[in-house]
C-alpha angles and dihedrals in degrees: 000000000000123000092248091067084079093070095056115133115224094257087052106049086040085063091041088052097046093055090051090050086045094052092046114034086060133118093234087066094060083075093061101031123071091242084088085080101072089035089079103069123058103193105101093238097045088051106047084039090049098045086039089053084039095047091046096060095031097119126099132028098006083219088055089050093046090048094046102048087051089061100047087050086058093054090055096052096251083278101099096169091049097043089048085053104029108029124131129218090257089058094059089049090062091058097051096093088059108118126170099176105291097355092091131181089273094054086044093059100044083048094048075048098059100036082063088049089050099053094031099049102016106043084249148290086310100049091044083055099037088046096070105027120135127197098261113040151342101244089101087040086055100052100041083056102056082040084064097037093067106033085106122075122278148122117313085220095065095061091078086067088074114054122211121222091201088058096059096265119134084215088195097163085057084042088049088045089054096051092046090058092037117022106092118167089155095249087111097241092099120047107212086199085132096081082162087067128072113217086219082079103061117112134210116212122210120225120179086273096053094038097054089046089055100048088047091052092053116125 
């Protein structure tokens, strides 16, 4: 962001917003981003398992993610919701020889693990987050979830794959999850499926990225 856009007056940083919004919150970007992953189901489950699996992994090189993401969809049978309930012990060792930079095969079973103990204990991703919202944020929401995820038993390791708001972490792959299920403003990026859910509770983290554009942005 150049130093000029500091001097921006507020019609004009509302235009310069709008474009932005314009350029990004468009169907032609589901092709580049890895929302188009769960794009590509229509059932509710397979949609929120397969944007919570996306949005786990979504961190590095955007094609790697894609790629990746694809080929975890492939291990599941392209049926999410039915491999999470109905899978075998021989299906998660098929899984074993996944790796996305430091999420490895062992991190993707305890995780196919918890998602089973989620729907078949919980009612689901929707009703763990709705259970513990609050009328301000999801920070609370956030932390009771990954509380869930891993009551059962599982590798220790694997806990640093959900990130906890309360813990000072921005969780902003959680956070991009969220506003995939609940954010609709009718352009079809975002699903709205989550009616449980406000938008008004949807956070933006800041990252170093996000923060310094901000501040430049600043009138």
């Amino acid at each position: 962001m150049k130093e000029q856009s500091k001097r921006l007056n507020q019609q004009e940083l509302k235009e310069f917003l709008d474009a932005k919004v314009y350029e990004f919150n468009s169907p032609k970007f589901i092709d580049s981003d890895p929302i188009q992953i769960p794009h590509q189901f229509s059932k509710k489950e397979d949609i929120e398992i397969a944007g919570f699996l996306t949005a786990t992994i979504a961190w590095g090189n955007r094609k790697s993610i894609i790629n990746n993401a694809n080929k975890l969809m492939t291990l599941l049978d392209h049926s999410p919701y039915d491999f999470i309930i109905n899978h075998t012990e021989g299906d998660l060792e098929k899984l074993l020889p996944f790796v996305h930079r430091t999420f490895n095969g062992d991190d993707c079973v305890q995780f196919i693990k918890s998602l089973q103990h989620i729907y078949k204990n919980h009612n689901g991703l929707e009703a763990v987050f709705a259970k513990h919202a609050d009328n301000a944020f999801l920070q609370t929401s956030i932390s009771e979830f990954k509380r869930t995820f891993f009551e059962i038993d599982h590798l220790k390791r694997t806990e640093k794959h959900v990130s906890d708001p309360l813990r000072k972490s921005a969780a902003k792959r959680i956070n991009m999850f969220l506003r995939w299920m609940v954010r609709n403003d009718n352009t079809g990026v975002d699903f709205g499926i989550w009616k449980s859910l406000s938008p008004a509770l949807l956070s933006c983290p800041l990252d170093v990225h996000s923060g310094n554009v901000a501040r430049n942005l600043a009138c």
